[in-house]
C-alpha positions in Angstrom: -22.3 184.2 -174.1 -22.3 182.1 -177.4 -19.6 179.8 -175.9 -22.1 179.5 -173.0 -25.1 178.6 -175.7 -23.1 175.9 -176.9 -22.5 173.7 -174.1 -26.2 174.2 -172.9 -26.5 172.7 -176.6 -24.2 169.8 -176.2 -25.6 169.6 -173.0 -28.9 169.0 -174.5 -27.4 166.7 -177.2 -26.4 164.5 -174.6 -30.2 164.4 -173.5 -31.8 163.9 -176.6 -30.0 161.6 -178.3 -30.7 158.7 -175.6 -33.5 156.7 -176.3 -34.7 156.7 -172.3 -35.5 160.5 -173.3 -37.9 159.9 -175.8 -39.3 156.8 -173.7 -40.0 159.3 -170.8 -42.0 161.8 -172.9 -44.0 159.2 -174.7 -45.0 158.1 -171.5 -46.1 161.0 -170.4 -48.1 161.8 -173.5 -49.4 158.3 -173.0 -50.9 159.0 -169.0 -52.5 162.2 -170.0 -54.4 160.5 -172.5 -55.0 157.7 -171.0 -57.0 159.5 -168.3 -58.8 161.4 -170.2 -60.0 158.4 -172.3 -60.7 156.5 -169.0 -63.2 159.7 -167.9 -64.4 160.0 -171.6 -65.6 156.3 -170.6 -67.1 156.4 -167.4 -71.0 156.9 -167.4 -70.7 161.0 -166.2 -68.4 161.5 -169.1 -71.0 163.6 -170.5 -71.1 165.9 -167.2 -67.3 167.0 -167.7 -65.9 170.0 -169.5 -62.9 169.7 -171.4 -60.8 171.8 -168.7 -62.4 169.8 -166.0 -60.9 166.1 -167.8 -57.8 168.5 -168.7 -57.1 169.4 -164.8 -57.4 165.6 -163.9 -54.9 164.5 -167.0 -52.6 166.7 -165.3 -52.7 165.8 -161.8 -51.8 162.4 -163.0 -49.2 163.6 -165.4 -47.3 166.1 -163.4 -45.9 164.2 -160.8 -44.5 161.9 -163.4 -42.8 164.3 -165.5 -41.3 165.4 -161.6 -40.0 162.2 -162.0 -38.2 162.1 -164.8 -36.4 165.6 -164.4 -35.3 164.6 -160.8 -33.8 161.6 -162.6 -32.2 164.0 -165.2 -30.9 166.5 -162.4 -29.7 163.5 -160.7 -27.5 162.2 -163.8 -26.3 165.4 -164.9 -23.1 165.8 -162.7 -23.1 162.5 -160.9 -23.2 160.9 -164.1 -20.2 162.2 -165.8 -18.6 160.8 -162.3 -20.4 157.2 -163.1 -19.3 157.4 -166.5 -16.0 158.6 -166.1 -15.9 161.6 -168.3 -16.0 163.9 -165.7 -12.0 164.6 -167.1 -12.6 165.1 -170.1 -14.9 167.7 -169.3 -13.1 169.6 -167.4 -9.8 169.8 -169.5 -12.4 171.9 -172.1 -11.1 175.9 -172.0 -14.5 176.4 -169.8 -15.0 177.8 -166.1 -16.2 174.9 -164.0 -19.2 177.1 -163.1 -19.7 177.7 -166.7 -20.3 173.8 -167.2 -22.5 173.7 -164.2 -25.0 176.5 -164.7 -24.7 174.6 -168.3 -26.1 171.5 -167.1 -28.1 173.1 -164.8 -30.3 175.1 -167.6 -30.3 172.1 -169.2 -32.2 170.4 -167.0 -34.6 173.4 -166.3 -35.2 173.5 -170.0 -35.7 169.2 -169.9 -38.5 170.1 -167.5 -39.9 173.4 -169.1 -40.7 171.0 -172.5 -42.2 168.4 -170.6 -44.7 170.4 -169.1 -45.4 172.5 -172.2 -45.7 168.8 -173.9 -48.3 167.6 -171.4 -50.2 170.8 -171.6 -50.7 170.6 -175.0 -51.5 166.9 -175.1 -54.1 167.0 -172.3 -55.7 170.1 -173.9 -55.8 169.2 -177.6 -56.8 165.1 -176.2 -59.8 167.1 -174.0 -60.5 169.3 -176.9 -61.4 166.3 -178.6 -63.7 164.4 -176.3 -65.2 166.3 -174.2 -67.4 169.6 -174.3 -64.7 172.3 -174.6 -67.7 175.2 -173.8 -68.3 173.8 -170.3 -67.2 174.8 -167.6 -67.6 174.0 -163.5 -66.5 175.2 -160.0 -63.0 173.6 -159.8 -61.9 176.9 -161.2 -63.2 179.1 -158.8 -65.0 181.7 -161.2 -61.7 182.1 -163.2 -61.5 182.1 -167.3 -60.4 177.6 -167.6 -57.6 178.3 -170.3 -56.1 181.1 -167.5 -56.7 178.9 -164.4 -55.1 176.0 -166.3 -51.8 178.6 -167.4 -51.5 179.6 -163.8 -51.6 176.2 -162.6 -48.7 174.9 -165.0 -46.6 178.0 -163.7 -46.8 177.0 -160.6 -46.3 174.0 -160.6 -42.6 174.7 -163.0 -42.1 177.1 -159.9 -42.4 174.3 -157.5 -40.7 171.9 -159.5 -37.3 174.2 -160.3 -37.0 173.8 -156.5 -37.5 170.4 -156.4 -35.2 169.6 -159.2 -32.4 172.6 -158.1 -32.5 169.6 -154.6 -31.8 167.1 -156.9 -29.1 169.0 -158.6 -27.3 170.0 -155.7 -27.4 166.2 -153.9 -25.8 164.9 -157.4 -23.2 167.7 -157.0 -22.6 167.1 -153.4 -22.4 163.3 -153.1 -21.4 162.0 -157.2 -24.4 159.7 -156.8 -27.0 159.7 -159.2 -28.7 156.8 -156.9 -28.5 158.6 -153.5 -29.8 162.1 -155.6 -32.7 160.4 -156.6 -33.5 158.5 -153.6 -33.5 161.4 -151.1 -35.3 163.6 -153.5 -38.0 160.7 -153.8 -38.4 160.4 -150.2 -38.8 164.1 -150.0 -41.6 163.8 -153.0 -43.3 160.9 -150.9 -43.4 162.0 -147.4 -43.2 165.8 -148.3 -47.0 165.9 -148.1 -47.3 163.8 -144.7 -44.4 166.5 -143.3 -46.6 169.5 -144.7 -49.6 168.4 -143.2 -48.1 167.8 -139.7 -46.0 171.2 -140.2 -49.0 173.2 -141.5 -50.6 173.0 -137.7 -47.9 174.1 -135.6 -48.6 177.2 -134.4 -44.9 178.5 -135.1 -43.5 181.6 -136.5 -40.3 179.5 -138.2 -42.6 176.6 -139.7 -43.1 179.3 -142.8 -40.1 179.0 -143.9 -40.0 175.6 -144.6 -39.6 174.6 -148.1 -41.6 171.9 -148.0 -45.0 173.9 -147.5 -44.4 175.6 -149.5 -44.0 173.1 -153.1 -47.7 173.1 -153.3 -48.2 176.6 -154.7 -51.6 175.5 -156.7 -53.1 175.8 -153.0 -53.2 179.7 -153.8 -55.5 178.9 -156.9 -58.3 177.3 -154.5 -57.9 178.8 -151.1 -55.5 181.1 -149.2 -52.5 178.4 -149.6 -50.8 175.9 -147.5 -51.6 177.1 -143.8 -55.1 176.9 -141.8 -53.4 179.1 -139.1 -50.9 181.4 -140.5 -51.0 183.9 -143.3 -48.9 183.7 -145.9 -49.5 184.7 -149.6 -48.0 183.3 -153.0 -45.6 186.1 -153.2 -44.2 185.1 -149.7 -44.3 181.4 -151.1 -42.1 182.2 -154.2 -39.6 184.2 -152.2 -39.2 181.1 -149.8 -38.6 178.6 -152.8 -36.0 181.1 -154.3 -34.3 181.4 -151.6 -33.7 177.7 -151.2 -33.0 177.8 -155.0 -30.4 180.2 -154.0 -28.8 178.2 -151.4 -28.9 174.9 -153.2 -27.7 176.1 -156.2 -24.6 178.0 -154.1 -24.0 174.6 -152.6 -23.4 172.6 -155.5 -21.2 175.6 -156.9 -19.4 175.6 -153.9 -18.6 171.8 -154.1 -18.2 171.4 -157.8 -15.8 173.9 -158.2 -13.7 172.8 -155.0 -13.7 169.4 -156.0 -10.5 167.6 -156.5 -11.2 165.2 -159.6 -7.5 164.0 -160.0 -8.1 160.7 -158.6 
């Protein structure tokens, strides 16, 4: 297990010492507060709470930091191929699966300190300019600091599945370009596929993955379908499974891989 530790930690060396790292959480510091500076600006700025301003920061920041850790999940096997030091990795007394669940936590762990970063930016920046007492309906009757918790859990839930995608297409294909490219079209038309999914009136269409990403529809209504049931339990079991399967993929092919040549 400590021999497992340390290549998560030179796995995370290998993160944090480029400069692109530190680049990509500045700017994401950088959105959150520059939303809520443009609210504290507008003429209603006196008319939004500090959770209200802190829910919009996100919504703008999130998807970025999705962004980035695609990018990251996308580098962290195809990249050794680019780089060629995929051979020097693999002479190292280590299981390949070892090295792969390695980088794989690694990743998880790049995403899991974004997030926490941008939660505690957004709140401390609303803290400060805006009225942290009030409070409206966007949270549905629910305690703000709670509603806001919730929604940053689900969102990581969502986004280990979008990222695990990622993983798995930089596994498969040694392309960090082609990882990120098919996980972006599946960011940008995810939604437009969702909404034309979410009215067929068929039993399979639930276990889709990609109605399923938006778990913060559970916080609001009764999630991502107007005319089937489903509940956030049901919605979490779906993504895991596809976790499961991608993750069994990309262990599949890395460890078959021939990297003689």
């Amino acid at each position: 297990m400590a021999d497992f530790w340390q290549l998560v930690r030179n796995e995370n060396m290998k993160i944090y010492r480029r400069l692109a790292t530190w680049i990509m959480l500045a700017i994401t510091g950088l959105i959150a507060i520059g939303v809520e500076l443009i609210l504290y600006t507008t003429e209603v700025s006196g008319e939004i709470s500090a959770w209200s301003a802190m829910l919009t920061a996100s919504l703008s920041a999130i998807p970025i930091i999705t962004i980035f850790t695609v990018v990251k999940a996308a580098e962290a096997v195809a990249g050794e191929f680019t780089w060629g030091t995929i051979k020097l990795l693999l002479i190292r007394p280590w299981k390949r699966s070892v090295i792969l669940l390695s980088k794989y936590v690694s990743v998880l762990l790049f995403a899991l300190l974004f997030m926490a970063a941008c939660f505690l930016v957004s709140l401390l920046c609303s803290m400060l300019l805006f009225d942290i007492s009030g409070t409206d309906e966007a949270f549905q009757g629910q305690a703000p600091l709670l509603y806001m918790l919730k929604y940053y859990s689900l969102r990581f839930i969502s986004l280990i599945a979008i990222v695990s995608f990622g993983f798995m297409l930089s596994s498969a294909f040694r392309s960090s370009g082609l990882a990120i490219g098919l996980t972006m079209f599946l960011l940008m038309f995810g939604s437009v596929i969702t909404a034309i999914l979410a009215f067929a009136k068929r039993a399979w269409v639930k276990y889709v993955m990609l109605v399923h990403l938006d778990l913060t529809s559970y916080l609001d209504g009764d999630g991502p379908f107007q005319f089937q049931e489903t509940t956030l339990g049901f919605s979490i079991a779906v993504l895991a499974a596809y976790v499961i399967l991608f993750n069994f993929v990309s262990w599949y092919v890395f460890c078959k891989r021939d990297v003689s040549n």
